[in-house]
C-alpha positions in Angstrom: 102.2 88.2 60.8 104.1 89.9 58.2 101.6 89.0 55.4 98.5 90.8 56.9 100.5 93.8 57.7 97.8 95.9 55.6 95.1 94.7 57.4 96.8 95.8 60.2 97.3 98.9 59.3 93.3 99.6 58.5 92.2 98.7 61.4 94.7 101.0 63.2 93.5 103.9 61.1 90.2 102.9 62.1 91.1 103.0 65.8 92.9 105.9 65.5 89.2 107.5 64.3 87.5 106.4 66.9 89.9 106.6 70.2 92.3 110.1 69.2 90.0 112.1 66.2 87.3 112.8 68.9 90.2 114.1 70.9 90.7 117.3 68.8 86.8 118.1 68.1 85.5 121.0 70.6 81.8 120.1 71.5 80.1 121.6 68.4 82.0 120.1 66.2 80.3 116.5 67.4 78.0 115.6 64.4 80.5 116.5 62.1 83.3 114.5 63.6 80.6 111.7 63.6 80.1 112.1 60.1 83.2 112.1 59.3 83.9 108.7 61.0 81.1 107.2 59.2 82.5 108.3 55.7 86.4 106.8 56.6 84.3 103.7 57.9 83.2 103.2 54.6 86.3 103.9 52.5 88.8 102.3 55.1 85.8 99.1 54.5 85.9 99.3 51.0 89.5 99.3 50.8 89.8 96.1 53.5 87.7 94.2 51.5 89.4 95.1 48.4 92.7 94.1 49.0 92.4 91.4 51.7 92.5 87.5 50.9 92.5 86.5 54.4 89.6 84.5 55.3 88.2 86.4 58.6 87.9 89.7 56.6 84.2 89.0 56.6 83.8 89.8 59.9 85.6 92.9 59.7 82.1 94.9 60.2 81.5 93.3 63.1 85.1 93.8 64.2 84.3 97.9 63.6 81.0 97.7 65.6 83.0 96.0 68.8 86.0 98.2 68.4 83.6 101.2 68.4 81.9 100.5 71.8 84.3 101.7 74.3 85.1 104.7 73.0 80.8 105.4 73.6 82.4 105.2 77.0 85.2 107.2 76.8 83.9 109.8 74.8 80.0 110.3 74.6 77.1 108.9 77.0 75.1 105.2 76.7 72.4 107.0 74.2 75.3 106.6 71.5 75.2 103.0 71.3 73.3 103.2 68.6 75.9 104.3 66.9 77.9 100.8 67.2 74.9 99.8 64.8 75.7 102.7 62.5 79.1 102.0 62.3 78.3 97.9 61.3 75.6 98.6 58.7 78.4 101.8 57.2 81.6 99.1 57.3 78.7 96.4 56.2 77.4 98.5 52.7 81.6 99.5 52.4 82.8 96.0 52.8 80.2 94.7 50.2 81.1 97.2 47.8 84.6 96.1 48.4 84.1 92.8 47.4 82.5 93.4 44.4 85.5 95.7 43.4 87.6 92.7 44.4 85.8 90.2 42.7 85.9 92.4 39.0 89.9 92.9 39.6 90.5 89.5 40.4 89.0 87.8 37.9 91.0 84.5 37.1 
């Protein structure tokens, strides 16, 4: 347990963006919260890939896409489901950019 505390800790930030962020936008504020979840997808992706070395970090985007689904239901209507898709192509492009950064770091 202790030695994927970090990856832990991204994929709590990530929850806390999708299930308590919406909880302080108003209703015009949606597109820009939305945004604004895709772009800390992408970095909190980059960074996972970056500094994991556990094996299941590759399915990390598809981790994002699931975690993102409930909160449609919690939050918004059924029509943003297409947004779960969003969200795995965004943590997908991140997480690939991620590895490269960890494959030029890491060289051995």
């Amino acid at each position: 347990m202790r030695k994927i505390w970090k990856e832990i800790a991204i994929l709590l930030i990530q929850l806390f963006m999708f299930y308590i962020f919406p909880l302080f936008a108003g209703p015009t504020d949606i597109m820009e919260m939305v945004f604004l979840i895709l772009v800390s997808t992408f970095i909190l992706a980059i960074i996972f890939a970056s500094i994991s070395k556990e094996k299941w970090k590759y399915i990390y985007p598809i981790i994002i896409s699931i975690l993102f689904i409930p909160s449609v239901f919690i939050y918004y209507n059924s029509s943003a489901l297409i947004h779960a898709v969003w969200y795995l192509a965004d943590s997908g492009i991140g997480f690939l950019i991620g590895l490269i950064i960890y494959k030029i770091t890491n060289k051995e």
